[in-house]
N, CA, C and O atoms as a DFTB+ gen file, in Angstrom:
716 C
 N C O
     1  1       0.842      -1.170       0.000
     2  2       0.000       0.000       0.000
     3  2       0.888       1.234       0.000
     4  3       1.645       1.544       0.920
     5  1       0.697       1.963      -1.235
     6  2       1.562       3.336      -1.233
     7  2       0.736       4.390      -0.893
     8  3      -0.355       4.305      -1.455
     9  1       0.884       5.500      -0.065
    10  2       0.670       6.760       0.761
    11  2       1.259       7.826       0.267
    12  3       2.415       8.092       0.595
    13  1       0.498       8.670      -0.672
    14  2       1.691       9.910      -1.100
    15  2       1.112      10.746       0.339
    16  3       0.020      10.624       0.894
    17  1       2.268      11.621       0.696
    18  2       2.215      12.797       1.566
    19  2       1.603      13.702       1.739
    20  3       0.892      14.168       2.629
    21  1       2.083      14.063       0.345
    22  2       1.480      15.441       0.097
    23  2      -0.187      15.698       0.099
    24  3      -0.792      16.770       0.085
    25  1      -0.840      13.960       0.129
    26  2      -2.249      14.148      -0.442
    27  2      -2.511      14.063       1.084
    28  3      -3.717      14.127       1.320
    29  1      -1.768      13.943       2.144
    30  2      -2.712      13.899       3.384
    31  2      -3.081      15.575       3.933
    32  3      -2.616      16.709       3.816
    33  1      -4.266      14.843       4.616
    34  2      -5.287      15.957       4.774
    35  2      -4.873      16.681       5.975
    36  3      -4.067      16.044       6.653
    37  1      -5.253      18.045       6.517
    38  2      -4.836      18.637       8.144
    39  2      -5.294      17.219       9.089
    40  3      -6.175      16.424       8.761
    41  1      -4.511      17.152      10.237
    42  2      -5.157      15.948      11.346
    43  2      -4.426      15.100      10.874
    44  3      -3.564      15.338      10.028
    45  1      -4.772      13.553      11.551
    46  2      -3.833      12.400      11.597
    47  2      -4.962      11.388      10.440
    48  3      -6.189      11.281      10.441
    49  1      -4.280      10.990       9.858
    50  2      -4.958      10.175       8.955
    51  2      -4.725       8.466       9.350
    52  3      -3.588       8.035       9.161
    53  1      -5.818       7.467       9.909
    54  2      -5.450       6.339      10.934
    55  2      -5.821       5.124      10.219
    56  3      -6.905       5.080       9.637
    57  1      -4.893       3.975      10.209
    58  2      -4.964       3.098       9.519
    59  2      -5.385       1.577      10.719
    60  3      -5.062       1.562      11.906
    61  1      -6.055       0.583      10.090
    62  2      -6.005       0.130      11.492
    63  2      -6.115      -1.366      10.403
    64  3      -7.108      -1.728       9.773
    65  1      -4.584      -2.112      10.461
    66  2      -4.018      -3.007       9.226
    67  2      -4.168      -4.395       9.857
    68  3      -4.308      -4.575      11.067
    69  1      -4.118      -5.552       8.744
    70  2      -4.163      -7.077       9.206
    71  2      -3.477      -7.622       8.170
    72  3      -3.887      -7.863       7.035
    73  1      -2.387      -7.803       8.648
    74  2      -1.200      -8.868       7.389
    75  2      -1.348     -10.339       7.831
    76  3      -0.693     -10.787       8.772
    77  1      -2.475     -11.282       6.928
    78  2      -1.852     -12.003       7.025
    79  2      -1.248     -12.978       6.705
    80  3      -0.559     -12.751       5.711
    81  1      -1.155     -14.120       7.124
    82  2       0.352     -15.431       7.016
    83  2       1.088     -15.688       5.746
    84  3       2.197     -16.219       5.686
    85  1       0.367     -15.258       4.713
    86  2       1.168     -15.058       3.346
    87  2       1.944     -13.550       3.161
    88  3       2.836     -13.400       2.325
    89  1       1.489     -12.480       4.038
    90  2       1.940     -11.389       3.620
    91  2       3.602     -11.608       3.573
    92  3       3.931     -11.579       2.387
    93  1       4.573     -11.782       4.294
    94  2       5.401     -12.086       4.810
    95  2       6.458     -12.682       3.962
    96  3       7.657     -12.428       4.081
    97  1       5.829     -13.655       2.923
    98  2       6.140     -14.367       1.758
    99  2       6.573     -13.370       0.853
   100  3       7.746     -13.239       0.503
   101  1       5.343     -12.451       0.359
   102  2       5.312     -11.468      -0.643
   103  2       6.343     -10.644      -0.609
   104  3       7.032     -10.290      -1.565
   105  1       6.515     -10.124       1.301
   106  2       7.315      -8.583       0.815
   107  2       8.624      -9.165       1.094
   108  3       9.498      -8.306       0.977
   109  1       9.102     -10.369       1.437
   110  2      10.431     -10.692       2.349
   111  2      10.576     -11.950       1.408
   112  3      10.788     -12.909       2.150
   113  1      10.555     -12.296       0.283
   114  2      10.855     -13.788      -0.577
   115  2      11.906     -14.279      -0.709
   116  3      11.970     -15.459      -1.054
   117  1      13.121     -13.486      -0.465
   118  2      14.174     -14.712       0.209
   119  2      14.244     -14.779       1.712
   120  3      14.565     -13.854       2.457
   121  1      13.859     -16.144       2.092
   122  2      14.109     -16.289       3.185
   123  2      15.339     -16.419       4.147
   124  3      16.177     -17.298       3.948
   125  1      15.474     -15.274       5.510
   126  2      16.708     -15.021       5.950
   127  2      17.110     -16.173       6.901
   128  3      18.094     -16.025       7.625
   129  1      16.345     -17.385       6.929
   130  2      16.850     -18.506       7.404
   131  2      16.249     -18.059       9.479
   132  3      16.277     -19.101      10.134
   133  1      15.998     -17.354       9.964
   134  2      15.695     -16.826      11.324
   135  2      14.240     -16.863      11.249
   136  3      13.597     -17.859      11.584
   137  1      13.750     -15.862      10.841
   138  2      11.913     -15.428      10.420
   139  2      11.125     -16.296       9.831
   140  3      11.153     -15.577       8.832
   141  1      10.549     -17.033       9.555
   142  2      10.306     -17.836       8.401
   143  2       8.598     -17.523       8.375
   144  3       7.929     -18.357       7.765
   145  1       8.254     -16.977       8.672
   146  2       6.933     -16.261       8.375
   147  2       6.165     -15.688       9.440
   148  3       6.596     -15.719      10.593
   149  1       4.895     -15.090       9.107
   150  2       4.257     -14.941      10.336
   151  2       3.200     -16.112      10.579
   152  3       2.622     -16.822       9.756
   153  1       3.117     -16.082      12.263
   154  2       2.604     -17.127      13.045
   155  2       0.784     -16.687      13.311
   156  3       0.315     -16.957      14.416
   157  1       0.078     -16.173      12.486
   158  2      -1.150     -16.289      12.600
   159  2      -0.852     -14.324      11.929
   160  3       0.137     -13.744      11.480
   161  1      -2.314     -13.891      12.206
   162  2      -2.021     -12.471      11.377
   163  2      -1.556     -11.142      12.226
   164  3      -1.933     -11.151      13.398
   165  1      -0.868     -10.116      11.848
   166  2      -0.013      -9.321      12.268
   167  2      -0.737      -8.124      12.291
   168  3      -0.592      -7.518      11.230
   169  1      -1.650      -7.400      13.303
   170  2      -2.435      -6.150      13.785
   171  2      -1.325      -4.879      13.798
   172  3      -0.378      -4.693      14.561
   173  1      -1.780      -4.119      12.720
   174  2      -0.839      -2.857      13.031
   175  2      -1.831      -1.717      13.255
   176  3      -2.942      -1.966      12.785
   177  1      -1.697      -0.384      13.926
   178  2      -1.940       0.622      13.777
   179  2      -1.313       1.771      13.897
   180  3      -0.583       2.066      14.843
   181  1      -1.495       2.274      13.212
   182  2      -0.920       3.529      11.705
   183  2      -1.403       4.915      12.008
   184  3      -2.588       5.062      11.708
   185  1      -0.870       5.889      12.475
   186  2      -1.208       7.395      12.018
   187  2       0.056       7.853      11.394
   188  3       1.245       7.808      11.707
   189  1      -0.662       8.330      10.356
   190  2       0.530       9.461       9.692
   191  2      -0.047      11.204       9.597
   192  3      -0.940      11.476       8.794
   193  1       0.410      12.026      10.270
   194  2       0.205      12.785      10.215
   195  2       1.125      13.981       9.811
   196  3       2.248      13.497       9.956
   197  1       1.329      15.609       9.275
   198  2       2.392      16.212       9.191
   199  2       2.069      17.145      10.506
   200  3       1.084      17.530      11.135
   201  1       3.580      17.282      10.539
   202  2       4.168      18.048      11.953
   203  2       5.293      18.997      11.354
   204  3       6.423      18.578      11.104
   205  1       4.874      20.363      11.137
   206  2       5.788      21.095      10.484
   207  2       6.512      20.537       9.020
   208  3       5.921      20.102       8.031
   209  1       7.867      20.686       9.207
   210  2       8.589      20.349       7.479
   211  2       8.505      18.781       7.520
   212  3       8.773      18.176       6.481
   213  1       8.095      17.966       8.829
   214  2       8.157      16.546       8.226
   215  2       6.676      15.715       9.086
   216  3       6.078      16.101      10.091
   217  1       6.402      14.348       8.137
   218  2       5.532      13.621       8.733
   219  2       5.733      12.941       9.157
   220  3       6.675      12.214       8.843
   221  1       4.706      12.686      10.479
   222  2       5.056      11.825      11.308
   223  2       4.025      10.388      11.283
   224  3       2.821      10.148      11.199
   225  1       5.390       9.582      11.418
   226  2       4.164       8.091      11.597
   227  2       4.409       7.213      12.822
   228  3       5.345       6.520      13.220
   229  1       2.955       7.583      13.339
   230  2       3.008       6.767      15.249
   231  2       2.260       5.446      14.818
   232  3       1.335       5.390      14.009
   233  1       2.862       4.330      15.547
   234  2       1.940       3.212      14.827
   235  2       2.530       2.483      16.513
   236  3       3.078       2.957      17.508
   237  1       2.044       1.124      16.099
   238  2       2.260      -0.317      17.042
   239  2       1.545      -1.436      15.790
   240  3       0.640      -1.279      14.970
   241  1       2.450      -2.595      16.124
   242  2       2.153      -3.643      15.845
   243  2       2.050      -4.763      16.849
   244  3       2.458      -4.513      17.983
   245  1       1.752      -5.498      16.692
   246  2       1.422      -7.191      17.348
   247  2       1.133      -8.182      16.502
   248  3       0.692      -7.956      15.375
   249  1       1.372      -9.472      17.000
   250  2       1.261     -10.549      16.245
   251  2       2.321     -11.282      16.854
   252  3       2.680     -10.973      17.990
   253  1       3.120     -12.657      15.940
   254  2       3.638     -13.304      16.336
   255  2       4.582     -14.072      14.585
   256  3       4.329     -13.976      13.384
   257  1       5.405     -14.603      15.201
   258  2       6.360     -15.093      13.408
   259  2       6.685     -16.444      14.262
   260  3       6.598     -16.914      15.396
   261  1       7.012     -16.669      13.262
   262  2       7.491     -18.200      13.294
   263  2       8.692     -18.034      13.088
   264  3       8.934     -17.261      12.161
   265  1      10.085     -18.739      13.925
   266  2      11.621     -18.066      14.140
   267  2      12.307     -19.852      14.777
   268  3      11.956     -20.869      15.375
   269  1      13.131     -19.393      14.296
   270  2      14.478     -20.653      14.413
   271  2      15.302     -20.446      15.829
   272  3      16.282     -19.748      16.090
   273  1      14.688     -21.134      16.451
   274  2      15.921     -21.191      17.851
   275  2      17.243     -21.058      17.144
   276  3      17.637     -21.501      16.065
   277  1      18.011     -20.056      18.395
   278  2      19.178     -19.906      17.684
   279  2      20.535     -21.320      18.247
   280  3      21.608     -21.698      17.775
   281  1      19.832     -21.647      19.268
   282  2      20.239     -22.751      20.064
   283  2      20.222     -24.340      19.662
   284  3      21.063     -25.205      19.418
   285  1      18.815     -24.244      19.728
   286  2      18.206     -25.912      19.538
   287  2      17.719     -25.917      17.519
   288  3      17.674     -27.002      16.940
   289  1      17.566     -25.248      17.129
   290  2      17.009     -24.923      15.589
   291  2      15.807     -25.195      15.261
   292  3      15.401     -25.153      14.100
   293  1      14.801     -25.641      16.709
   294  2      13.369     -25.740      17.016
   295  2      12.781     -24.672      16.385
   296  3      13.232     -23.545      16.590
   297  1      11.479     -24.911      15.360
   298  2      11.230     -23.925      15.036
   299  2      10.017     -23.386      15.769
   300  3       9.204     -24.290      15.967
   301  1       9.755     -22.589      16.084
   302  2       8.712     -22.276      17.477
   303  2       7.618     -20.670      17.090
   304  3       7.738     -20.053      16.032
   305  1       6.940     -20.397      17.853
   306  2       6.112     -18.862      17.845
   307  2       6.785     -17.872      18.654
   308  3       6.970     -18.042      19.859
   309  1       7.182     -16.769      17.977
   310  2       7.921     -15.596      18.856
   311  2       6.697     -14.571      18.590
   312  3       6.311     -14.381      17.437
   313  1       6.113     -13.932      19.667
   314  2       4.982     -13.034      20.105
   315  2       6.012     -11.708      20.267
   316  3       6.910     -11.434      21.062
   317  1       5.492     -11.114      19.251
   318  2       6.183      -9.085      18.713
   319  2       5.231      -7.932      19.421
   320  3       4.308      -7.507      18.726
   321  1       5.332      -7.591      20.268
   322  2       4.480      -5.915      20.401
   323  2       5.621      -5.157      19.926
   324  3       6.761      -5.589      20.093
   325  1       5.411      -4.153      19.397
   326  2       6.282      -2.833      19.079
   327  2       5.445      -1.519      19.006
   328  3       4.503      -1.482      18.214
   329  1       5.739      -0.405      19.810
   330  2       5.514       0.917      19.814
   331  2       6.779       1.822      18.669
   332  3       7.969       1.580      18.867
   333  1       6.497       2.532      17.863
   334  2       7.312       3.269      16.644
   335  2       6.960       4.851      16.580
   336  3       5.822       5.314      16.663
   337  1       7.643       5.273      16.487
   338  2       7.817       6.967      15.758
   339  2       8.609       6.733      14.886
   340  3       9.524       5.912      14.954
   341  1       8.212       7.756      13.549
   342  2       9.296       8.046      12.208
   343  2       9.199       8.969      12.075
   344  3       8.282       9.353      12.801
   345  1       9.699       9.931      11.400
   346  2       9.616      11.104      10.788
   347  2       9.814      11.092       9.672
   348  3      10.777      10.475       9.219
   349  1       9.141      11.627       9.062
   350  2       9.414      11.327       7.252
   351  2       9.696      12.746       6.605
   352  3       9.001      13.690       6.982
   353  1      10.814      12.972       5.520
   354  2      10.868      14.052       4.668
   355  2      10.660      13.627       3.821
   356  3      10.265      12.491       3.555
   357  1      10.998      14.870       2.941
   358  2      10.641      14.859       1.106
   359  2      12.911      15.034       1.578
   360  3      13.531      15.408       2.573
   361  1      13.354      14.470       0.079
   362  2      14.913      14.731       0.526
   363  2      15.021      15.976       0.232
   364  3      14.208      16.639      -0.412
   365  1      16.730      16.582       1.014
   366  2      17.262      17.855       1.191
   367  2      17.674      18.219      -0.039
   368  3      18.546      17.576      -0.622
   369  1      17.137      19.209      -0.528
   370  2      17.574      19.598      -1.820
   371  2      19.105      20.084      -1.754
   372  3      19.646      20.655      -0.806
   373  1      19.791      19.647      -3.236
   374  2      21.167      19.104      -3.516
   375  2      22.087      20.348      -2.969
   376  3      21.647      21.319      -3.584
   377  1      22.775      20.637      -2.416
   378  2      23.707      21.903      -2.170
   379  2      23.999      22.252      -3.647
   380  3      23.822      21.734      -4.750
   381  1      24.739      23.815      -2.937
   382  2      24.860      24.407      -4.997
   383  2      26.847      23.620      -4.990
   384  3      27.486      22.865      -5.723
   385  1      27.092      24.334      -3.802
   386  2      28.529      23.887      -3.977
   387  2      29.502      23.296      -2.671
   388  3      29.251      23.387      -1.469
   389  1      30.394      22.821      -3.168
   390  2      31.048      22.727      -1.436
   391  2      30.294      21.097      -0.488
   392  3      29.365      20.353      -0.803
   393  1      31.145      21.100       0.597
   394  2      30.282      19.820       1.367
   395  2      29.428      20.869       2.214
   396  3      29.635      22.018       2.605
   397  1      28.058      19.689       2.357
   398  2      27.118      20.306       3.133
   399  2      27.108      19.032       4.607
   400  3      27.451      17.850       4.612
   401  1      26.578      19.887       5.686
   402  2      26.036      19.008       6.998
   403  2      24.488      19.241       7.171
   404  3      23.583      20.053       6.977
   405  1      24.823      17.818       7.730
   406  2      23.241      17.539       8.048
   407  2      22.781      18.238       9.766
   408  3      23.378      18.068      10.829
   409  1      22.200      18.606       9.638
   410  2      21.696      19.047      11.420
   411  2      21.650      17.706      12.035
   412  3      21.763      16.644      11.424
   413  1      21.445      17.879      13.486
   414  2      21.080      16.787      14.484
   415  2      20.359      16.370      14.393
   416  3      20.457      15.153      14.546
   417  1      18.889      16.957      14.048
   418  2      17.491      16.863      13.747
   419  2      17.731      15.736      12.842
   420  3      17.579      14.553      13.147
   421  1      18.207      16.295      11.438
   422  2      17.839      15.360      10.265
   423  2      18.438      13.845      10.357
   424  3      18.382      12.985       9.479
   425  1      19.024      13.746      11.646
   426  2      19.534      12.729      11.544
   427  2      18.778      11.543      12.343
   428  3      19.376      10.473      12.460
   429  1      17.638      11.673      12.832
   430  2      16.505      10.814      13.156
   431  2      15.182      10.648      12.316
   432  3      14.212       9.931      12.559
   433  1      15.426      11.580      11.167
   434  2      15.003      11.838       9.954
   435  2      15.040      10.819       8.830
   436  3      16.190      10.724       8.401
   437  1      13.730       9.603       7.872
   438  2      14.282       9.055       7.144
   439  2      13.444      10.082       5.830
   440  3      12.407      10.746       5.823
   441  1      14.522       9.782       4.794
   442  2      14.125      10.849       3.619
   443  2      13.511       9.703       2.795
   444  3      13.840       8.519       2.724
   445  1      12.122      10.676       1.946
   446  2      12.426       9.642       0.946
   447  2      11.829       9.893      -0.450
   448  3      10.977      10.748      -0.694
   449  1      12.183       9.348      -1.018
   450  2      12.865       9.966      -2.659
   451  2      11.745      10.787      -3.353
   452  3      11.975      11.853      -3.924
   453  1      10.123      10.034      -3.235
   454  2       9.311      11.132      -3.828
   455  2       7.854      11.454      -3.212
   456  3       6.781      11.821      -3.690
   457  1       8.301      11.161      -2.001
   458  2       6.896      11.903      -0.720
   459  2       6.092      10.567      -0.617
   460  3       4.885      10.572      -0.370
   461  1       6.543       9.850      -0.742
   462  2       5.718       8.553      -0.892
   463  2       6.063       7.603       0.046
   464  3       7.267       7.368       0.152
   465  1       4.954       6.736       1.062
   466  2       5.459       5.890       1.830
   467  2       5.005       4.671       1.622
   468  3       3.783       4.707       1.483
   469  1       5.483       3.508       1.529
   470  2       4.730       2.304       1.236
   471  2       5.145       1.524       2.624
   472  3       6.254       1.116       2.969
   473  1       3.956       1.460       3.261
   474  2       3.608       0.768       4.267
   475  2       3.981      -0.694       4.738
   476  3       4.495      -1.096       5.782
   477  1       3.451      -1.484       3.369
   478  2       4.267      -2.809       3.662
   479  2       5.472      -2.825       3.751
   480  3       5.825      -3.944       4.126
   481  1       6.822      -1.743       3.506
   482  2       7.976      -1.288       3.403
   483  2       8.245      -1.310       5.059
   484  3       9.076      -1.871       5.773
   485  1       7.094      -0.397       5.304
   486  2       7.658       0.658       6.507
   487  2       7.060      -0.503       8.091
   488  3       7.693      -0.686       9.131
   489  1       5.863      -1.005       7.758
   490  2       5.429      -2.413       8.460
   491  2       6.786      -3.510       8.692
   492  3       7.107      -4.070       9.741
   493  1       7.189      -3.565       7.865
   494  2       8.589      -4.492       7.606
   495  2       9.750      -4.254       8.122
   496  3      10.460      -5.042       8.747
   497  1       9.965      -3.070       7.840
   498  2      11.308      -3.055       8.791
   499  2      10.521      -2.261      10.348
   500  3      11.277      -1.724      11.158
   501  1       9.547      -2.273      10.510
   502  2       9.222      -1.404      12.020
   503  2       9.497      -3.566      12.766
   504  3      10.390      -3.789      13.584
   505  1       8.818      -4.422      12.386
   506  2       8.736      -5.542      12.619
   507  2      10.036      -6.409      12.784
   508  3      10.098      -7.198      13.727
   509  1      11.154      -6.278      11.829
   510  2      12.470      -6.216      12.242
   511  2      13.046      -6.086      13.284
   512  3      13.497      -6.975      14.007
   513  1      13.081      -4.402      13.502
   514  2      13.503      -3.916      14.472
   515  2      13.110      -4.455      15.967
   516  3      13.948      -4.437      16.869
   517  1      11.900      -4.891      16.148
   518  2      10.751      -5.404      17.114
   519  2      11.631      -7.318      17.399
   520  3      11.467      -8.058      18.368
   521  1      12.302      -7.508      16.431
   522  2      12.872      -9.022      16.693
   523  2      13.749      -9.122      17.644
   524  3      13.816      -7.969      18.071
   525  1      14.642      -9.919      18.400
   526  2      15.181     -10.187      19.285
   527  2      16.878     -10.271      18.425
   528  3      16.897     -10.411      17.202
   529  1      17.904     -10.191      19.044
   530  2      18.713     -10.489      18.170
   531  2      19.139     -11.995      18.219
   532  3      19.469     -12.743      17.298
   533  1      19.031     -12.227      19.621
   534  2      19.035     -13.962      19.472
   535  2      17.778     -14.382      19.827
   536  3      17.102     -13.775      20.658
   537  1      17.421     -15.356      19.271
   538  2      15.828     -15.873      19.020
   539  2      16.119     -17.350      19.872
   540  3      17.094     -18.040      19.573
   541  1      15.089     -17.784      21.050
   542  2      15.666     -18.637      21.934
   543  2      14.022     -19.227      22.247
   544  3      13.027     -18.676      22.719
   545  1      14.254     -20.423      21.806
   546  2      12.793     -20.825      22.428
   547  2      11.745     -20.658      23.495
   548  3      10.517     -20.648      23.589
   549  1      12.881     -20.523      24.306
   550  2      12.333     -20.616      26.015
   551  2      13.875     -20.094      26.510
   552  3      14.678     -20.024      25.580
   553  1      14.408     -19.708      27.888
   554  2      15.335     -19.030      28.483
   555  2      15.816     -20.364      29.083
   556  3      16.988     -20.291      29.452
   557  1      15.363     -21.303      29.240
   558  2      16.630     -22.206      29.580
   559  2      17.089     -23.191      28.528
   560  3      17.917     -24.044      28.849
   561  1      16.479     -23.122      26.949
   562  2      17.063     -24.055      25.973
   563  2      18.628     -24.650      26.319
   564  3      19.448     -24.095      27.051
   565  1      18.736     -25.420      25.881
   566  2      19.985     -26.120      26.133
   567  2      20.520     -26.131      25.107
   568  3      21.733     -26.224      25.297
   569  1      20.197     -26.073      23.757
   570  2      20.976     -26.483      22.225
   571  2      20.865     -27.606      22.093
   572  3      20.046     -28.392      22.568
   573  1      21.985     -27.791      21.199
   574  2      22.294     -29.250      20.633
   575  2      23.868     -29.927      21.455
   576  3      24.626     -29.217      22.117
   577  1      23.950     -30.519      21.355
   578  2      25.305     -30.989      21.395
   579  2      26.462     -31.162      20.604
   580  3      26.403     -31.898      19.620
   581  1      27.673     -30.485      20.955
   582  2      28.442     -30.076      19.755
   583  2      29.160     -31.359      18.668
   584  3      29.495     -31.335      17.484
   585  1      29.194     -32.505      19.806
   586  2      29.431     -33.699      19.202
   587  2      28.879     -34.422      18.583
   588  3      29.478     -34.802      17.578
   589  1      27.478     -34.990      18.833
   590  2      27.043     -35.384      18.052
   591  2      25.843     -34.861      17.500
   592  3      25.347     -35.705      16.753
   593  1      25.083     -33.681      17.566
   594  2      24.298     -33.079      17.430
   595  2      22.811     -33.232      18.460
   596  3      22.152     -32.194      18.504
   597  1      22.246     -34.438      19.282
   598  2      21.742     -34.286      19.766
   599  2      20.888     -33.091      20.482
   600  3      21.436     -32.189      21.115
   601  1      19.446     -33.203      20.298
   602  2      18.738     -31.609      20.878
   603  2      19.023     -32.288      22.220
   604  3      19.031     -33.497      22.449
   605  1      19.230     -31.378      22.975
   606  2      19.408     -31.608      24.665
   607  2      18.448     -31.095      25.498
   608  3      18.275     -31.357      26.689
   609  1      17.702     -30.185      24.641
   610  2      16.132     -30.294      25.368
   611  2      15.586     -31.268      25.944
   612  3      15.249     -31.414      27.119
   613  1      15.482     -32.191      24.724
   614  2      14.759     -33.877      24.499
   615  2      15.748     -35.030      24.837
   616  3      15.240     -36.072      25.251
   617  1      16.946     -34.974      24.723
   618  2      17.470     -36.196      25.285
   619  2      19.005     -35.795      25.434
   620  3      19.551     -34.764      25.039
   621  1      19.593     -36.953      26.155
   622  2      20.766     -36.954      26.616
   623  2      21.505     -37.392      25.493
   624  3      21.126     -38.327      24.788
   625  1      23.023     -36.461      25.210
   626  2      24.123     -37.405      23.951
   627  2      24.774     -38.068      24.888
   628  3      25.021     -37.958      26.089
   629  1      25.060     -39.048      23.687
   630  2      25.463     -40.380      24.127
   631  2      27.599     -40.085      23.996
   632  3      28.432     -40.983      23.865
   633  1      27.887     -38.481      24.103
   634  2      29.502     -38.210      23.488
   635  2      30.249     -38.546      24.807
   636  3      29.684     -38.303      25.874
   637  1      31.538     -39.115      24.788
   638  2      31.873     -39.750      25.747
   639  2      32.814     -38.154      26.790
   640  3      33.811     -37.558      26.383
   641  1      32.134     -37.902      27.979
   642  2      32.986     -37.148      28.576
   643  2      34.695     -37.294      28.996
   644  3      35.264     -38.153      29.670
   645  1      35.347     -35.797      28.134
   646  2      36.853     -35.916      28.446
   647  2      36.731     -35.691      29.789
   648  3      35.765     -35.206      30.379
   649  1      38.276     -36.259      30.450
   650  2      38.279     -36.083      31.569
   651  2      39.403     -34.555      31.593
   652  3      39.973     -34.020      30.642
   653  1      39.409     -34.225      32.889
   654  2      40.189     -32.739      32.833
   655  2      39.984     -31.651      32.238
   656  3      38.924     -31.567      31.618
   657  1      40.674     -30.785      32.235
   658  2      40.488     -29.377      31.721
   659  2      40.949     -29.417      30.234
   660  3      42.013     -29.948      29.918
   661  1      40.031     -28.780      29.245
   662  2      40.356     -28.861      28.172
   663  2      41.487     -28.448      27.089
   664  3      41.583     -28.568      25.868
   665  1      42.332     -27.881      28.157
   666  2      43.178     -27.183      27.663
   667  2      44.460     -27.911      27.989
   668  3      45.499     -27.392      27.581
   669  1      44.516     -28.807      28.526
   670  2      45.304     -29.719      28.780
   671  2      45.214     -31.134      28.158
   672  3      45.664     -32.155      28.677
   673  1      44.541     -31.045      26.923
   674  2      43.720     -32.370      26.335
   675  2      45.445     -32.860      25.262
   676  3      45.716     -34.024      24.968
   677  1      46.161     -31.870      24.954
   678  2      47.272     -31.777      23.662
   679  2      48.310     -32.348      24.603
   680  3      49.071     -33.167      24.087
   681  1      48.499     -32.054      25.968
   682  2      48.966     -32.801      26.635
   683  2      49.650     -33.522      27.290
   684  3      50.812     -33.548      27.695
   685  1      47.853     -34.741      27.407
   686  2      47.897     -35.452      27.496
   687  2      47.773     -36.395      26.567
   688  3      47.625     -37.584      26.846
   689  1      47.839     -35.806      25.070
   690  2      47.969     -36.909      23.956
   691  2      49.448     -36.733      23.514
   692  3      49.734     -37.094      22.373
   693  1      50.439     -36.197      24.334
   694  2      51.860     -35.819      24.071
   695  2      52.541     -36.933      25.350
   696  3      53.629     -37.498      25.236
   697  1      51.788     -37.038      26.312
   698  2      52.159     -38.144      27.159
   699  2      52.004     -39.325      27.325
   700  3      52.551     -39.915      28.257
   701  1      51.156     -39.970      26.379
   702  2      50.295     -40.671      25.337
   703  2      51.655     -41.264      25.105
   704  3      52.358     -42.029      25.765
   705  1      51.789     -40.673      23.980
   706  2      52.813     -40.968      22.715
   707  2      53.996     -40.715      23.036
   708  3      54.700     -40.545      22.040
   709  1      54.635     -40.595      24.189
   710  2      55.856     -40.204      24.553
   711  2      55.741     -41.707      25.436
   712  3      56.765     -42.389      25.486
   713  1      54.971     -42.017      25.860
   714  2      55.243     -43.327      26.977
   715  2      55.106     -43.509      28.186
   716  3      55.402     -44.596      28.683
C-alpha cells in the first residue's frame, strides 16, 4: 500500500491493518533462514500525520512469526508488540557547492525519494527492528550438542565425557605418545 504525503489531509490520517500469514512471503521472498513467516495475522496501527517540514508516523504492531531457535534450531512462535515513531521528509535539496552538513534533527530523519510511503515497506522493517537479536525458544534451551548433534532439550548425547580441563587435552595426547 503506497501513501503519497502530500495528499494527506490537516489531522492524523489512521490506519487500522491485518497482514496475514502469506503477507510475509510477498514482501520478504528470500528467506533469511531466522523469520520464516508470520505465526497467525499481524495487527498494526498507523497514524501518519504532518508536523511542520516533516511527517510523522506513530503506529504499534502485534502478532507473532514463526523463528528458528538460535540454540536448539526448534522452530517455534515468537509473540512481537512494538511501539514506533518516524519522521518522514521529502529529501534535502542538492547543495549548490562545497560539502554540506546535516543538522542533528535530520539525523533521526528518514528521507524519501518522492513523498511517498509504502507501508508494507515501513510495516517491515518497524517488525524487524521489534525481533530479538538472538531468538531462543524458552530461556533455559539447552541447544544441541556439539558432538554429536543431539537436541538436549529432548534427550541426553550419548559423546563420551573428556576427563580434565580442556586445555590440557594436547597434553595429554603428548604423554600418550611419549610413553
Amino acid at each position: 500500500m503506497i501513501v503519497r504525503l502530500k495528499e494527506l489531509l490537516p489531522g492524523p490520517r489512521h490506519f487500522d491493518l491485518r497482514f496475514e500469514s502469506g503477507w510475509w512471503e510477498v514482501v520478504n521472498p528470500e528467506p533469511d533462514g531466522q523469520v520464516l513467516g508470520l505465526d497467525g495475522p499481524l495487527k498494526v496501527r498507523l497514524a501518519l500525520s504532518r508536523e511542520g517540514r516533516y511527517y510523522a508516523a506513530d503506529g504499534s504492531l502485534s502478532g507473532s512469526v514463526r523463528a528458528r531457535c538460535d540454540r536448539c534450531l526448534e522452530v517455534y512462535s515468537h509473540h512481537v508488540r512494538s511501539r514506533f515513531r518516524l519522521l518522514l521528509a521529502s529529501p534535502l535539496p542538492e547543495p549548490v557547492a562545497g560539502d554540506s552538513a546535516l543538522l542533528e534533527e535530520d539525523m533521526s530523519v528518514e528521507f524519501l525519494p518522492d513523498e511517498e510511503v509504502n507501508i508494507d515497506q515501513l510495516v517491515r522493517e518497524q517488525l524487524y527492528l521489534a525481533l530479538p537479536v538472538k531468538f531462543l525458544c524458552h530461556e533455559g534451551c539447552r541447544g544441541l550438542c556439539s558432538g554429536c548433534g543431539a537436541n538436549l532439550n529432548y534427550e541426553t548425547c550419548t559423546c563420551p565425557v573428556p576427563g580434565g580441563h580442556p586445555a590440557f587435552r594436547k597434553l595429554e595426547q603428548l604423554k600418550v605418545k611419549m610413553g
